[in-house]
TITIKE-501168 format. One record per residue (C-alpha): residue number from 1; residue in one letter; x, y, z. Coordinates in steps of 0.05 Angstrom, whole numbers. Layout:
<nodes>
pos=NUM; code=A; px=X; py=Y; pz=Z
...
</nodes>
This chain:
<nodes>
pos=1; code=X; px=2326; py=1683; pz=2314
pos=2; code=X; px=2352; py=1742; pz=2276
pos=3; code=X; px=2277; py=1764; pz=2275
pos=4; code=X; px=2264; py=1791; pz=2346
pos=5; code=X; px=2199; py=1826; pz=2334
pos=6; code=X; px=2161; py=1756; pz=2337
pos=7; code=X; px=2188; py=1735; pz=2405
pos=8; code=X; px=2169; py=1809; pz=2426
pos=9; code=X; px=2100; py=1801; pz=2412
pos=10; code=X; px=2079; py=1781; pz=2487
pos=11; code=X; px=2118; py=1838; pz=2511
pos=12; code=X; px=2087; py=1885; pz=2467
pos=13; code=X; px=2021; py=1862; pz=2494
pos=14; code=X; px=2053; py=1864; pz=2572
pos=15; code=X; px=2072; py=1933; pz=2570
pos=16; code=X; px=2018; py=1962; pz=2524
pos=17; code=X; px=1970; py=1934; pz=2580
pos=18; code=X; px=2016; py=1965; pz=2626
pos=19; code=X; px=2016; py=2033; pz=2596
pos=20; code=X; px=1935; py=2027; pz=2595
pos=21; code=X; px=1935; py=2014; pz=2673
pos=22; code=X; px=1972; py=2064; pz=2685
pos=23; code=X; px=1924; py=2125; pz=2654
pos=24; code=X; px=1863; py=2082; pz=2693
pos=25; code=X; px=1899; py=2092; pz=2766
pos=26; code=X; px=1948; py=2149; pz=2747
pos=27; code=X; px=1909; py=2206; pz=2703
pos=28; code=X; px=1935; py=2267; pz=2661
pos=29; code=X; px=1885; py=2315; pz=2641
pos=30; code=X; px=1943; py=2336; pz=2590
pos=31; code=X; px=1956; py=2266; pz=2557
pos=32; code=X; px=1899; py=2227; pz=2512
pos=33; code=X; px=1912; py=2155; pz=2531
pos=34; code=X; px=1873; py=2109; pz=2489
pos=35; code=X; px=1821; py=2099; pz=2451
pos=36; code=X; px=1785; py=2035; pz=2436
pos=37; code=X; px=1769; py=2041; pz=2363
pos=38; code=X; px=1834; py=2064; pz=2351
pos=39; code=X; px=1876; py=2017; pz=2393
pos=40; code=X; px=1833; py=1960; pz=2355
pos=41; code=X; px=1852; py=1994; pz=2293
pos=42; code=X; px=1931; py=2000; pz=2304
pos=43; code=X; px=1928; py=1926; pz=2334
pos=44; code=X; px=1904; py=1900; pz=2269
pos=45; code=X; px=1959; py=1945; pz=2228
pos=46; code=X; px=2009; py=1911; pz=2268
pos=47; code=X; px=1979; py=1842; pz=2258
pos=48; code=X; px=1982; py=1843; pz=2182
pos=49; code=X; px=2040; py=1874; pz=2179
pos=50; code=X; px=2071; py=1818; pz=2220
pos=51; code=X; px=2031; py=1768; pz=2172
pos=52; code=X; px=2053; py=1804; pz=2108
pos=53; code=X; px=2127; py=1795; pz=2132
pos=54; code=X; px=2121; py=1724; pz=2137
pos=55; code=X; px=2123; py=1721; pz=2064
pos=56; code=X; px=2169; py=1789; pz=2050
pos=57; code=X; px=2224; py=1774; pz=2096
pos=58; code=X; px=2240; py=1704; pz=2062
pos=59; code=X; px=2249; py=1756; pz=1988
pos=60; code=X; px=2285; py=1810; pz=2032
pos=61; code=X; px=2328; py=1751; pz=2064
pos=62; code=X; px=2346; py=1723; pz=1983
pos=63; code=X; px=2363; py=1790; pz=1954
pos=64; code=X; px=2409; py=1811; pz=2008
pos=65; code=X; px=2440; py=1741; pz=2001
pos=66; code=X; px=2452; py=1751; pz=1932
pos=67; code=X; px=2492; py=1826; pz=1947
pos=68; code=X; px=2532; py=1794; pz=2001
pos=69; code=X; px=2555; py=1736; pz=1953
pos=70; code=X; px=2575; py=1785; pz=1894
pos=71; code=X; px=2618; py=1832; pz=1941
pos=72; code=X; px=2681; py=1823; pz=1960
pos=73; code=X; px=2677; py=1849; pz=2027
pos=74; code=X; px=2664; py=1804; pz=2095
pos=75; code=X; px=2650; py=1831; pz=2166
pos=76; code=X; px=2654; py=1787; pz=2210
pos=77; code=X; px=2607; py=1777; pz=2263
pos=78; code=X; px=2665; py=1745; pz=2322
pos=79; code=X; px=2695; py=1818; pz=2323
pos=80; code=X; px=2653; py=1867; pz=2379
pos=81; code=X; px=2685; py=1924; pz=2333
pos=82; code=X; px=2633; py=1901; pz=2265
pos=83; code=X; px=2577; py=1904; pz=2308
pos=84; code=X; px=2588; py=1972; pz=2330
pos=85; code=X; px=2600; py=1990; pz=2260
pos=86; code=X; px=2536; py=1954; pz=2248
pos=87; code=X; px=2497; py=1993; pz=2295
pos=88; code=X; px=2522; py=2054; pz=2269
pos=89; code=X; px=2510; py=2041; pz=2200
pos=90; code=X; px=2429; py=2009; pz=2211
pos=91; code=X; px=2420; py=2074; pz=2246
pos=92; code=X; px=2454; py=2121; pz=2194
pos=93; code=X; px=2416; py=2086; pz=2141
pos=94; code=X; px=2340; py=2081; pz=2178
pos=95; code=X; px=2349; py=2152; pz=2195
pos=96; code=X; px=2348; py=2162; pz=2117
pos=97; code=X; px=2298; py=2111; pz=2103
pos=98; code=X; px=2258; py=2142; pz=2152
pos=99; code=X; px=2262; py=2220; pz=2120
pos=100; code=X; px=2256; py=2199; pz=2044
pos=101; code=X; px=2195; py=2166; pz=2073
pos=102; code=X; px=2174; py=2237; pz=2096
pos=103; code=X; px=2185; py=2275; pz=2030
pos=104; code=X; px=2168; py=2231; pz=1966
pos=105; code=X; px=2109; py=2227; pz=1968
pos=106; code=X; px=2097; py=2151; pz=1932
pos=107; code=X; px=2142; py=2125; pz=1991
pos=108; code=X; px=2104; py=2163; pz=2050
pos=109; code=X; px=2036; py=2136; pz=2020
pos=110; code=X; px=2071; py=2078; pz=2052
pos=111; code=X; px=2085; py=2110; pz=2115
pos=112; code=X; px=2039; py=2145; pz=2130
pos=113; code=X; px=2000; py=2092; pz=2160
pos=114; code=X; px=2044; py=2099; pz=2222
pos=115; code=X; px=2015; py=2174; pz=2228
pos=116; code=X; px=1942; py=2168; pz=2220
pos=117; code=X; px=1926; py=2157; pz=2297
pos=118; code=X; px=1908; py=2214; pz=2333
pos=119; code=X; px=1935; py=2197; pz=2396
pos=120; code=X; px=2001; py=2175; pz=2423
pos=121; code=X; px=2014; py=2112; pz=2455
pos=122; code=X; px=2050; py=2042; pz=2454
pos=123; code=X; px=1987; py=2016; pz=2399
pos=124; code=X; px=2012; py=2069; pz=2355
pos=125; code=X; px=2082; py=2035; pz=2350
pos=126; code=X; px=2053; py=1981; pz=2328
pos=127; code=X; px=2003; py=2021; pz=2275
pos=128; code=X; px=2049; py=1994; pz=2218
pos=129; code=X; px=2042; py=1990; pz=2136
pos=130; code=X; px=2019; py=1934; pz=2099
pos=131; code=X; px=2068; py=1959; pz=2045
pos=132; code=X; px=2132; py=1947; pz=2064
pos=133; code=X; px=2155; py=1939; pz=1999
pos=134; code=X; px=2192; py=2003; pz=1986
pos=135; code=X; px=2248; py=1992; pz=2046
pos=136; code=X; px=2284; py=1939; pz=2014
pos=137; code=X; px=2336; py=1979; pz=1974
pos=138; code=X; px=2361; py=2021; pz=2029
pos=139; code=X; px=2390; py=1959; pz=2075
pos=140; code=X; px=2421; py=1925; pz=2018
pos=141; code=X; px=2480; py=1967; pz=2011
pos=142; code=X; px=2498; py=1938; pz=2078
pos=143; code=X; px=2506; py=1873; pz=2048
pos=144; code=X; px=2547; py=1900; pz=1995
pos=145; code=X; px=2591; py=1932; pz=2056
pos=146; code=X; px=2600; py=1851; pz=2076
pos=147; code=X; px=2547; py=1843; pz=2131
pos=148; code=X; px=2512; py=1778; pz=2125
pos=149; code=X; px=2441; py=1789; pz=2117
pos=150; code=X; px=2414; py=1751; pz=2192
pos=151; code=X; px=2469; py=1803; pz=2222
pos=152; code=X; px=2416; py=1861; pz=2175
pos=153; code=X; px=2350; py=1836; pz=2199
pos=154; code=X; px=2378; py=1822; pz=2268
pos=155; code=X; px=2396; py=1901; pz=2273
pos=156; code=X; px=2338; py=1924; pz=2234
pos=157; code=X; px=2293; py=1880; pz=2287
pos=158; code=X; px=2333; py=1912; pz=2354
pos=159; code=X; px=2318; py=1982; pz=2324
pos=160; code=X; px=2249; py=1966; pz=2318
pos=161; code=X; px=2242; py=1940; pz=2387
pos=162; code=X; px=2281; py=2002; pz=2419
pos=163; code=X; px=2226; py=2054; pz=2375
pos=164; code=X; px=2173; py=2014; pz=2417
pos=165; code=X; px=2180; py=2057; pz=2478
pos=166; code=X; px=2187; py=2113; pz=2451
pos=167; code=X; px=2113; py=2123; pz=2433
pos=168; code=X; px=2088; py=2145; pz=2496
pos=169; code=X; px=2065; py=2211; pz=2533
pos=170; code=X; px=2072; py=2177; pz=2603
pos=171; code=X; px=2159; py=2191; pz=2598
pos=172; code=X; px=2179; py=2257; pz=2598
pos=173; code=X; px=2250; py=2291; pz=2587
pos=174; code=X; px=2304; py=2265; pz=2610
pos=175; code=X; px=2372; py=2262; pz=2637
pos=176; code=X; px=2407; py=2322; pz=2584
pos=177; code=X; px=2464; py=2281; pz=2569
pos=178; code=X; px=2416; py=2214; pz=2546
pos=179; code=X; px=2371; py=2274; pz=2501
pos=180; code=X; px=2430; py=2298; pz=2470
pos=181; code=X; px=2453; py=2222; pz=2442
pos=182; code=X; px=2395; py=2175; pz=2439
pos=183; code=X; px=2322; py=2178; pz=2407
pos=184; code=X; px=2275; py=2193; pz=2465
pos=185; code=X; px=2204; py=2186; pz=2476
pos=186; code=X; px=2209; py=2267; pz=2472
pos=187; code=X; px=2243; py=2277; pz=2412
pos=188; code=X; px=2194; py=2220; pz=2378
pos=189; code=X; px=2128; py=2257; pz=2404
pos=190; code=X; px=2154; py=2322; pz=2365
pos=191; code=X; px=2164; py=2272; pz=2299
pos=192; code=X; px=2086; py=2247; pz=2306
pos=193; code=X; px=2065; py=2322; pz=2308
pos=194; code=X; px=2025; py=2355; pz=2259
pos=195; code=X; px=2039; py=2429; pz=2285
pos=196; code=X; px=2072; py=2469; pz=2230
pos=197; code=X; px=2137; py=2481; pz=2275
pos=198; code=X; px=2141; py=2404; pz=2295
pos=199; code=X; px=2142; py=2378; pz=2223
pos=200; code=X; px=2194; py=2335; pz=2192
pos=201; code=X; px=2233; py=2329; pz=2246
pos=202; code=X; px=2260; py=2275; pz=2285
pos=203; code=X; px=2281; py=2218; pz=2240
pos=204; code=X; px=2327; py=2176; pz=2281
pos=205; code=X; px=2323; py=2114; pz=2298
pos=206; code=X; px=2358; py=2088; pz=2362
pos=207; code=X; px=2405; py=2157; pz=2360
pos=208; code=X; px=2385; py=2236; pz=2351
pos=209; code=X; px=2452; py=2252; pz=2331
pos=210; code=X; px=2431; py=2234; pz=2258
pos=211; code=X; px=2380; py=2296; pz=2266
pos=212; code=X; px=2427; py=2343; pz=2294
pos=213; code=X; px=2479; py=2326; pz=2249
pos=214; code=X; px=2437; py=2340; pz=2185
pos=215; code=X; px=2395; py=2397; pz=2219
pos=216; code=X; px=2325; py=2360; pz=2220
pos=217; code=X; px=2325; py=2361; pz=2290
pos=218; code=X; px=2274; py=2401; pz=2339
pos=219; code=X; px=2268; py=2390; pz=2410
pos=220; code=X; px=2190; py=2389; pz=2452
pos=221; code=X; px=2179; py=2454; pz=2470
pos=222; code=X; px=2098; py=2448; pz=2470
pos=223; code=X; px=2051; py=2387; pz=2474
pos=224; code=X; px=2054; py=2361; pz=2406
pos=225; code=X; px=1983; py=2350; pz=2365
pos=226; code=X; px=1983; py=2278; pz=2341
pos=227; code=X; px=1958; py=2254; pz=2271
pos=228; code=X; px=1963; py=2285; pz=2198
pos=229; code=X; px=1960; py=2353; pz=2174
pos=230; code=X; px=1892; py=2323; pz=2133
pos=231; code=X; px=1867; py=2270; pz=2184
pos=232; code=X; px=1824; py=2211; pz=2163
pos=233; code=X; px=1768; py=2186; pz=2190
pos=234; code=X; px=1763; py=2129; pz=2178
pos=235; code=X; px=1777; py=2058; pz=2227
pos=236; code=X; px=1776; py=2007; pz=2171
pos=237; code=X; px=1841; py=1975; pz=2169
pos=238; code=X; px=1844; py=1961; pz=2083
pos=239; code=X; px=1832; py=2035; pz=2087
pos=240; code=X; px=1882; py=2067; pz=2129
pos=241; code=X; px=1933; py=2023; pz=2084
pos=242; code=X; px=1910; py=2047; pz=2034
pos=243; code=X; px=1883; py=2113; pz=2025
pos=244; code=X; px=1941; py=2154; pz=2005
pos=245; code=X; px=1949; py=2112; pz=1945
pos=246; code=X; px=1889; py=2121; pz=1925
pos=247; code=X; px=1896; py=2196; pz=1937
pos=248; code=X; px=1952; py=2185; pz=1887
pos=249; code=X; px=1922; py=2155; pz=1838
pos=250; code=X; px=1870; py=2202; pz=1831
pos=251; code=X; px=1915; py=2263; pz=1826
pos=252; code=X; px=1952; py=2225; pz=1771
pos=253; code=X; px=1889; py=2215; pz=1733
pos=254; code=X; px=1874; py=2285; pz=1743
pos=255; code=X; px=1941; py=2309; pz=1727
pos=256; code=X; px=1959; py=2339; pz=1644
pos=257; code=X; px=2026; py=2329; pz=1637
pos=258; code=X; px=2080; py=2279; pz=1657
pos=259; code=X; px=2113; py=2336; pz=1692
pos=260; code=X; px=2051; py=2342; pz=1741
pos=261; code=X; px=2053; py=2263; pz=1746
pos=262; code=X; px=2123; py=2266; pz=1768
pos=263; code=X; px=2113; py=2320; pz=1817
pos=264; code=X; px=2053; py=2275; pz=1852
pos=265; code=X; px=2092; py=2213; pz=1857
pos=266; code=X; px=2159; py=2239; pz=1877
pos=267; code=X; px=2144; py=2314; pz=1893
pos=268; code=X; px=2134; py=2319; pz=1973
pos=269; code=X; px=2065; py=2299; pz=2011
pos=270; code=X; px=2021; py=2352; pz=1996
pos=271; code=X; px=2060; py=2387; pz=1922
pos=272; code=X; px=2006; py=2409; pz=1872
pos=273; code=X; px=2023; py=2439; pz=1802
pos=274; code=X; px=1987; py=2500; pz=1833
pos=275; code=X; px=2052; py=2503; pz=1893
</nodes>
């Protein structure tokens, strides 16, 4: 049970056929909807990703077992008080997930998979990596802190079903005081922009105040434009997995020094020797 994305499935579905309903009957010249190829493409991200973490949660689920039996710490999960700690801390710690995923490069080639639609709607939440390898390390400390790992996975899976909604145009601003505290489908549009002013912004999870706290935070003051600085163009699935890796592996092979190597596997998305 501590995995809620599977039992959301159907109401992923529910509302994403919602969502397309409502550009058929209620239209915005200013909003892009959907596309088929690229719904069909962010479907199948999400199904192998869901596949892959069949297998990935069971070593996730043993290595944070293993940190919560060496520490001596123990929250525990009858107080209301840990799991507002909890929440808190899931958040603080996504939010930084989330931006080291933006800047080092070798960890956005994972990423970046959740960028490469060019439009915005409830399919591109679930446009997800097949490498979800590289997230592991930044929960764990939470089982060093005492939580038991179904309490991790069971936050980690209630902050990925809240980010949902917020990948839609048909939701615009609202009520100041809910802006100013919580991760909103406006604050997320300006984090799926690729306009200069609009980039690396908007990490936060459930809450903003992450953003506003450490100054990565901008607020929708134009309609975004969705997708990469360097879009693809591609539709294949294996390919929007993967092609940032290979874009990696071909600067390294290109690169002449270790220096240069370093600088294109932990230097930020787009670092060249020549910047």
């Amino acid at each position: 049970m501590f995995d809620l994305i599977l039992y959301a499935i159907p109401f992923f579905v529910l509302f994403l056929v919602l969502e397309i309903a409502s550009f058929r009957y209620l239209p915005d010249d200013d909003e892009r909807g959907y596309d088929l190829r690229d719904t069909r493409t962010s479907l199948l991200m999400g199904l192998g990703n869901v596949v892959l973490n069949l297998g990935w949660k069971a070593v996730v689920l043993a290595v944070y077992a293993a940190a919560y039996t060496l520490t001596p710490l123990r929250m525990d999960p009858s107080h209301w008080w840990t799991w507002a700690l909890l929440f808190l801390a899931e958040d603080l710690v996504y939010y930084w997930y989330h931006r080291t995923h933006h800047t080092v490069r070798v960890l956005w080639a994972s990423h970046v998979v959740h960028h490469s639609s060019r439009y915005y709607n409830l399919s591109t939440a679930l446009r997800q990596t097949w490498t979800p390898f590289t997230g592991l390390p930044y929960w764990l400390v939470l089982a060093f802190l005492g939580f038991e790992p179904w309490m991790i996975l069971l936050a980690q899976s209630w902050s990925l079903l809240y980010q949902f909604f917020l990948h839609t145009e048909r939701v615009g601003v609202l009520w100041r005081p809910v802006e100013l505290v919580l991760n909103t489908p406006s604050h997320h549009r300006v984090h799926h922009a690729s306009d200069r002013e609009y980039l690396d912004r908007n990490y936060g999870g459930i809450l903003i105040i992450w953003d506003r706290l450490f100054r990565t935070f901008a607020p929708e003051r134009a309609r975004p434009t969705y997708g990469l600085t360097k879009n693809i163009t591609t539709h294949n699935p294996a390919k929007v997995a993967t092609h940032e890796y290979a874009d990696i592996w071909r600067d390294l092979r290109r690169a002449r020094s270790w220096a240069q190597r370093a600088g294109h596997l932990l230097g930020r998305p787009g670092w060249s020797p020549a910047r």
